[in-house]
VEXDREN-2710 file (C-alpha; in Angstrom, 1 decimal):
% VEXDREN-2710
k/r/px/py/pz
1/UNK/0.9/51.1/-11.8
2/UNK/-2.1/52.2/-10.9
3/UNK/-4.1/48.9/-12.5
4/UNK/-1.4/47.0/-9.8
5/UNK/-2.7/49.0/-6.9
6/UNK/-6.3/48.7/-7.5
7/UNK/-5.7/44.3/-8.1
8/UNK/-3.7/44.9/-4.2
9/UNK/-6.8/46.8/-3.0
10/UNK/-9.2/44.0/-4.5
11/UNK/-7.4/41.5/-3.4
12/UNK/-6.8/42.6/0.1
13/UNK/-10.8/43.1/-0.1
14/UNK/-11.8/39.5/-1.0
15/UNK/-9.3/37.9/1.4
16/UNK/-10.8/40.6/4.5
17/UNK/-14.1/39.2/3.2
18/UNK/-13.5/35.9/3.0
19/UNK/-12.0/35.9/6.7
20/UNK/-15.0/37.9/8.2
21/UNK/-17.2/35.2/6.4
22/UNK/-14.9/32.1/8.0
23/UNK/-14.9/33.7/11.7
24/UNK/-18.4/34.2/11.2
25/UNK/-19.4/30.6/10.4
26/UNK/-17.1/29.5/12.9
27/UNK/-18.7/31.7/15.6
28/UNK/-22.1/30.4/14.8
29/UNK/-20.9/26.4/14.7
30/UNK/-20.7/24.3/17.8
31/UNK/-19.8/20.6/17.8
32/UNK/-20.7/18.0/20.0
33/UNK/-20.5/14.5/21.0
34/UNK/-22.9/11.7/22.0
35/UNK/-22.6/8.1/23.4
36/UNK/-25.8/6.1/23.0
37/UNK/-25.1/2.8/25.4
38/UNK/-27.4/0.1/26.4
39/UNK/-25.8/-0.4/29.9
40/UNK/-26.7/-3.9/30.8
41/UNK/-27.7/-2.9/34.1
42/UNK/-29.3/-5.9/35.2
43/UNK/-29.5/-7.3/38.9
44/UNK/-26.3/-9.0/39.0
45/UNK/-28.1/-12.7/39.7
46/UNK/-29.7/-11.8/36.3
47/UNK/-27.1/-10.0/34.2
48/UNK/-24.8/-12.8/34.1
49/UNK/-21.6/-10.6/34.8
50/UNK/-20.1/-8.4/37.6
51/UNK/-22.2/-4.7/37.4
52/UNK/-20.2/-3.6/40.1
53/UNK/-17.3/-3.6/38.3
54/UNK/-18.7/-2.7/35.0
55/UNK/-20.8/0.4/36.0
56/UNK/-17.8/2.2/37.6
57/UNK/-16.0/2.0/34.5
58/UNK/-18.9/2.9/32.3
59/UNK/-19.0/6.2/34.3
60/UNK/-15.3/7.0/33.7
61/UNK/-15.5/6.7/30.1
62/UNK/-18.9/8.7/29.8
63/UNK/-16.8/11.2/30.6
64/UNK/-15.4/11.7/27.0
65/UNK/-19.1/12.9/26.1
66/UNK/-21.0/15.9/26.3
67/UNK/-24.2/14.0/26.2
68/UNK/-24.9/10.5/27.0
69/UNK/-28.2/8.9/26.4
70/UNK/-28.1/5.6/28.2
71/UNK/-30.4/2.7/28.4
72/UNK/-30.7/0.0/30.9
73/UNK/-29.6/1.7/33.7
74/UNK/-31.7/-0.1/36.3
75/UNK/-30.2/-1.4/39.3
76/UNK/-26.7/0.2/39.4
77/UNK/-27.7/4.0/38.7
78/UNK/-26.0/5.2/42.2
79/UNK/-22.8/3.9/41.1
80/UNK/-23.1/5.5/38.3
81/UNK/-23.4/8.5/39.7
82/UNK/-20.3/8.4/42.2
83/UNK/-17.7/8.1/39.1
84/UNK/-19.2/10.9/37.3
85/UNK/-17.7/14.7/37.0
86/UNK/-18.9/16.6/39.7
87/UNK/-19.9/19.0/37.8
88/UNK/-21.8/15.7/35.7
89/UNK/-25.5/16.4/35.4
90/UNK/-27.6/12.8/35.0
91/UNK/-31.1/12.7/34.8
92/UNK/-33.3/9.3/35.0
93/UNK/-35.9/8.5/33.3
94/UNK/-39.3/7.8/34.7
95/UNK/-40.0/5.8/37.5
96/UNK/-42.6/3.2/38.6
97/UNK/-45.5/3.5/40.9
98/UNK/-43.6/1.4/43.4
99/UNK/-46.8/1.4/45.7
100/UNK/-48.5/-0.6/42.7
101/UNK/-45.5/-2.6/41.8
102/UNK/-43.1/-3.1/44.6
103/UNK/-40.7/-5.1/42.2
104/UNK/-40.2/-3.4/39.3
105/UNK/-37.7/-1.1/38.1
106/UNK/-38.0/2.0/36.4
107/UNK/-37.0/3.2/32.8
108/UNK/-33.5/2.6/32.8
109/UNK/-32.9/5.8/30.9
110/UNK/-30.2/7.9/31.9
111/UNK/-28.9/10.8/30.2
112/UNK/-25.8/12.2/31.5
113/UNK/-25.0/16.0/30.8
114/UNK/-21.3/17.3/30.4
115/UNK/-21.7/20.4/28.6
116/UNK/-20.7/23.7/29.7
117/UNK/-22.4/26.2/31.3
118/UNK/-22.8/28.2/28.3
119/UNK/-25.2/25.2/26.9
120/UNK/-28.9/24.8/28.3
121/UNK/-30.8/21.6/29.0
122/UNK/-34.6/20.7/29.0
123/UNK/-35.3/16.9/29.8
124/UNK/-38.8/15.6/30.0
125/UNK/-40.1/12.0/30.2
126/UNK/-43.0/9.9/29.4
127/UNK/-43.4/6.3/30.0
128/UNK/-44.7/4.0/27.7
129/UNK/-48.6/3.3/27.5
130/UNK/-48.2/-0.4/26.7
131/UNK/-46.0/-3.3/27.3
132/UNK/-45.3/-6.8/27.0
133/UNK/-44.8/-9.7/29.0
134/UNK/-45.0/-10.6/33.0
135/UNK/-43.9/-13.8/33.8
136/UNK/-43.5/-15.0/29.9
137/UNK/-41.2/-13.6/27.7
138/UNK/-38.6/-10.8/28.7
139/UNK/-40.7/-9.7/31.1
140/UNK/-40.3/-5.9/30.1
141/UNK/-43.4/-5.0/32.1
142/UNK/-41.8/-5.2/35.3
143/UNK/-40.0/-1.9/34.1
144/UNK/-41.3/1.6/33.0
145/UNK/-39.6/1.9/29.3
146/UNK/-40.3/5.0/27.7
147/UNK/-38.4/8.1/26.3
148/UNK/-36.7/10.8/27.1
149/UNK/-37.2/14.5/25.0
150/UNK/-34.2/17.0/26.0
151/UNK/-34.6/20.4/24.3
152/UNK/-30.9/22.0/23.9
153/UNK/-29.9/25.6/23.3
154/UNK/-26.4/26.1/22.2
155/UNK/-24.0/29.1/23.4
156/UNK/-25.1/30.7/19.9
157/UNK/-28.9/30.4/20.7
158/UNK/-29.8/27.5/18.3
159/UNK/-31.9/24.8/19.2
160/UNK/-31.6/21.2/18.8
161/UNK/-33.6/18.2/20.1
162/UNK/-32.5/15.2/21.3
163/UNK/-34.6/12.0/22.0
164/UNK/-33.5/8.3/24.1
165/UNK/-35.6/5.5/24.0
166/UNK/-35.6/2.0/24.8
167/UNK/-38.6/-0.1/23.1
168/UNK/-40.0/-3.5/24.2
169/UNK/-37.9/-6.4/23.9
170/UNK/-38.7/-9.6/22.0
171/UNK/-40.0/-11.5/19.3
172/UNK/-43.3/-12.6/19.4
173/UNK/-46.0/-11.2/18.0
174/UNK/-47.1/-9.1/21.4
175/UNK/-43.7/-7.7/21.5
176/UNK/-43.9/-6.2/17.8
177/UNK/-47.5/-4.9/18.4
178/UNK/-46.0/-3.3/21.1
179/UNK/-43.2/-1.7/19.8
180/UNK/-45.5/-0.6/17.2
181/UNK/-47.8/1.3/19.7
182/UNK/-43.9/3.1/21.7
183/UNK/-43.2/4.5/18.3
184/UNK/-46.9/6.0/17.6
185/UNK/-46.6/7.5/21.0
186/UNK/-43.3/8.4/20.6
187/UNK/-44.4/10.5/16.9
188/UNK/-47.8/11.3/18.9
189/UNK/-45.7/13.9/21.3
190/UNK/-42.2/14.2/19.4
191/UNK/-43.7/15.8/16.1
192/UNK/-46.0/18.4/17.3
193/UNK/-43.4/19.9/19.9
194/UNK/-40.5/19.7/17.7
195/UNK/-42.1/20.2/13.8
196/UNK/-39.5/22.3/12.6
197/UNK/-36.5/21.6/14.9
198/UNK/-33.4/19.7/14.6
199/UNK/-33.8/16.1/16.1
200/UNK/-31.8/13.5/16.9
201/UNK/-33.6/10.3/18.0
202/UNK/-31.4/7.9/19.1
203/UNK/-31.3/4.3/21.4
204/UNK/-32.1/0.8/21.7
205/UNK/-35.1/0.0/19.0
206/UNK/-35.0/-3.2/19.8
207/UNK/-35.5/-3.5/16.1
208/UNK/-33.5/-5.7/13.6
209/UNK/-32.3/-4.4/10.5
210/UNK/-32.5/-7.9/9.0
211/UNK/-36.2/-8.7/9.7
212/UNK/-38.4/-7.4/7.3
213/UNK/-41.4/-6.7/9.4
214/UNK/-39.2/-4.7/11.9
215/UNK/-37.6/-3.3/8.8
216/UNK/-41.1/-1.8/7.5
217/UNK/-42.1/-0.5/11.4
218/UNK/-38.8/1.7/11.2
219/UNK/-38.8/2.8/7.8
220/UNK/-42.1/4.0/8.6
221/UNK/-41.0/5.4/11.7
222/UNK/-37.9/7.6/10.4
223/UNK/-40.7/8.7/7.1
224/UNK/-42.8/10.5/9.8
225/UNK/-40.0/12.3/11.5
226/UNK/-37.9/13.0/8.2
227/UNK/-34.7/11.4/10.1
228/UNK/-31.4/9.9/8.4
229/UNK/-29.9/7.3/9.8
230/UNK/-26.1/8.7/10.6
231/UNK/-24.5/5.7/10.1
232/UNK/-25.6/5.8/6.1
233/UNK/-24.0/9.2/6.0
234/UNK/-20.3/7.8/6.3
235/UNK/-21.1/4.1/5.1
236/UNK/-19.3/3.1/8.3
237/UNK/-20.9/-0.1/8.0
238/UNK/-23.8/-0.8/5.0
239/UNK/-27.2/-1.3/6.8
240/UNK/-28.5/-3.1/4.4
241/UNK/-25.9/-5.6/4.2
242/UNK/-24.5/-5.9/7.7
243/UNK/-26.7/-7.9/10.0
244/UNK/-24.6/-7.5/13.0
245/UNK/-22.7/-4.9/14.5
246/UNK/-19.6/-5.5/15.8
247/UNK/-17.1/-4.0/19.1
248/UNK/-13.9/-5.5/19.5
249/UNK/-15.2/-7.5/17.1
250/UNK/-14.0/-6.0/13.5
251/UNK/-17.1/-5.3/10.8
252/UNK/-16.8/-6.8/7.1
253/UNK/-17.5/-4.0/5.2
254/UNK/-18.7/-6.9/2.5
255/UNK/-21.4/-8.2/4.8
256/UNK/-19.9/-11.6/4.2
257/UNK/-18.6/-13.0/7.2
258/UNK/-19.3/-12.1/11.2
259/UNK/-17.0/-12.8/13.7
260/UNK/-18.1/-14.9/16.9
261/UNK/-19.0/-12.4/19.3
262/UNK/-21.3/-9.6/17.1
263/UNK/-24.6/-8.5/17.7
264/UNK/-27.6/-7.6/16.1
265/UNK/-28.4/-4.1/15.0
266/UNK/-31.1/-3.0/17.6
267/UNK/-29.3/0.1/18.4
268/UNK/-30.0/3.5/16.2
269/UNK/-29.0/7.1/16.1
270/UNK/-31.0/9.3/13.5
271/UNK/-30.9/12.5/12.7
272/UNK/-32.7/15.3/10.7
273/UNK/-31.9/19.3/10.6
274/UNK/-34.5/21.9/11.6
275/UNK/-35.5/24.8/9.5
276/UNK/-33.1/27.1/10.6
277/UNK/-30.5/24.9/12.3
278/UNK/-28.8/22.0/10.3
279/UNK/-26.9/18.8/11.6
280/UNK/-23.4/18.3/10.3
281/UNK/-21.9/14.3/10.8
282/UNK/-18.2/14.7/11.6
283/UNK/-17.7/11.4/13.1
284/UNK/-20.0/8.3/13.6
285/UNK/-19.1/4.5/15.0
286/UNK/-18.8/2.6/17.5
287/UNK/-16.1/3.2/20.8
288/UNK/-14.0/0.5/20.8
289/UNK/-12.4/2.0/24.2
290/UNK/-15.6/0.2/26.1
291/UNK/-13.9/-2.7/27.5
292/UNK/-12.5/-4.1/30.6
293/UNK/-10.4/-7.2/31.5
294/UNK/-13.0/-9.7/30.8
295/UNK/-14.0/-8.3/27.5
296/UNK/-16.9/-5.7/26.8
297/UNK/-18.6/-3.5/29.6
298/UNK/-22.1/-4.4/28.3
299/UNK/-24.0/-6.8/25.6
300/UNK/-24.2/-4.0/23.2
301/UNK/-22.0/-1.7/21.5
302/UNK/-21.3/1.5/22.8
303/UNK/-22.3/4.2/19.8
304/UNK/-21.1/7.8/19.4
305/UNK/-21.8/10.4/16.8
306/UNK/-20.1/13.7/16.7
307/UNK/-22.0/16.7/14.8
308/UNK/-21.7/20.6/13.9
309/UNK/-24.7/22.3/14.7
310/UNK/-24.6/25.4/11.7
END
């Protein structure tokens, strides 16, 4: 009887135990959710499309987000902001000396905020030091690409880093000096400030998977910042099989076939855990749900990944 009692006692012991330890880890988790989007927000006489129906929507669904780290957001940005939350937070990127260049257009980075109160935000920006192309190419010095660091402090004080880009455009041999000279800035003021910090470095690379010399640049690129590419950690599609990504457009897991409408991988969201905070992939794909009538709201696919931050 008494060998019964003490078993009750030990066992009513380990399960208290084991319940403090659960609500413990569950008080020190928080999850949350990112879109990375590559807006098209051309002038319309140059984006081919309607933006002012497009941008409204894109709004609306950004909604679904806590953090949305967009790109291309040039010429539509104010109707952007007039179908956010009101309690949205957006914050552009830098802008251009418009005294020195009366015609261009700034970043185009955008990242929208919906987190709660009990989160805090730090954005900061830098523009690129180089670009390529005026009136050859894609032109991408007419606007200020560069990048966007936000510094993020969750309700249970950890911190986590979060970095949108948008790199030169391109194929020619300018344009992939270039986007080798963004990334060494980019590592130049990312690796000092957040050395031992969870980082997620995310946008449009403007890099393809497929081409070897691109491949090398960002290979070398993720080496120096220890980052993971999130879409390997779920295999939701095989990098280094799949030359295109695909919305709407179904993936073939067997790299074999591509249906009409996909798109080259130049969009990225990596990851890496800090020293005492680590990254946790729930989720990571693409969001179908970023369509309208006449087919997708932009020429690239809208990316999410949802995390635990232990």
């Amino acid at each position: 009887m008494i060998s019964k009692i003490k078993s009750s006692k030990l066992s009513l012991c380990l399960s208290v135990l084991f319940y403090l330890c659960f609500i413990s880890t569950n008080l020190s988790s928080e999850e949350i959710e990112i879109l990375v989007y590559n807006t098209h927000g051309l002038p319309a006489a140059f984006a081919g499309d309607d933006p002012e129906e497009r941008f409204p929507l894109i709004a609306e669904k950004t909604k679904s987000y806590q953090l949305s780290l967009l790109q291309e957001d040039f010429a539509h940005h104010e109707l952007l902001l007039k179908n956010l939350n009101e309690e949205s937070v957006a914050v552009r990127g830098n802008g251009n000396n418009k005294s020195l260049c009366p015609f261009c257009s700034g970043s185009g980075l955008t990242i929208i905020s919906n987190l709660t109160k009990e989160w805090q935000l730090e954005i900061n920006s830098e523009a690129f030091n180089s670009c390529s192309g005026w009136l050859g190419g894609l032109n991408d010095c007419f606007a200020s690409k560069g990048f966007q660091l936000a510094r993020i402090k969750t309700p249970s004080g950890k911190y986590v880093f979060v970095l949108n880009t948008h790199l030169d455009a391109g194929r020619s041999t300018s344009d992939r000096k270039v986007r080798a000279k963004q990334l060494n800035q980019i590592l130049a003021k990312v690796k000092p400030v957040t050395s031992e910090e969870a980082l997620i470095v995310a946008g449009d690379l403007n890099l393809r998977w497929n081409d070897p010399e691109d491949r090398e640049l960002l290979e070398d690129f993720i080496a120096d910042l220890r980052l993971t590419d999130s879409f390997m950690v779920q295999d939701s599609y095989k990098r280094a099989k799949a030359v295109n990504i695909t919305s709407h457009f179904e993936l073939d897991h067997k790299g074999e076939t591509q249906s009409e409408r996909a798109w080259p991988i130049l969009d990225y969201i990596f990851y890496r855990n800090g020293r005492t905070t680590s990254l946790e992939v729930l989720d990571v794909g693409e969001d179908q749900d970023f369509q309208y009538e006449n087919g997708p709201l932009s020429d690239h696919p809208a990316l999410f990944l949802r995390l635990r931050i232990n």
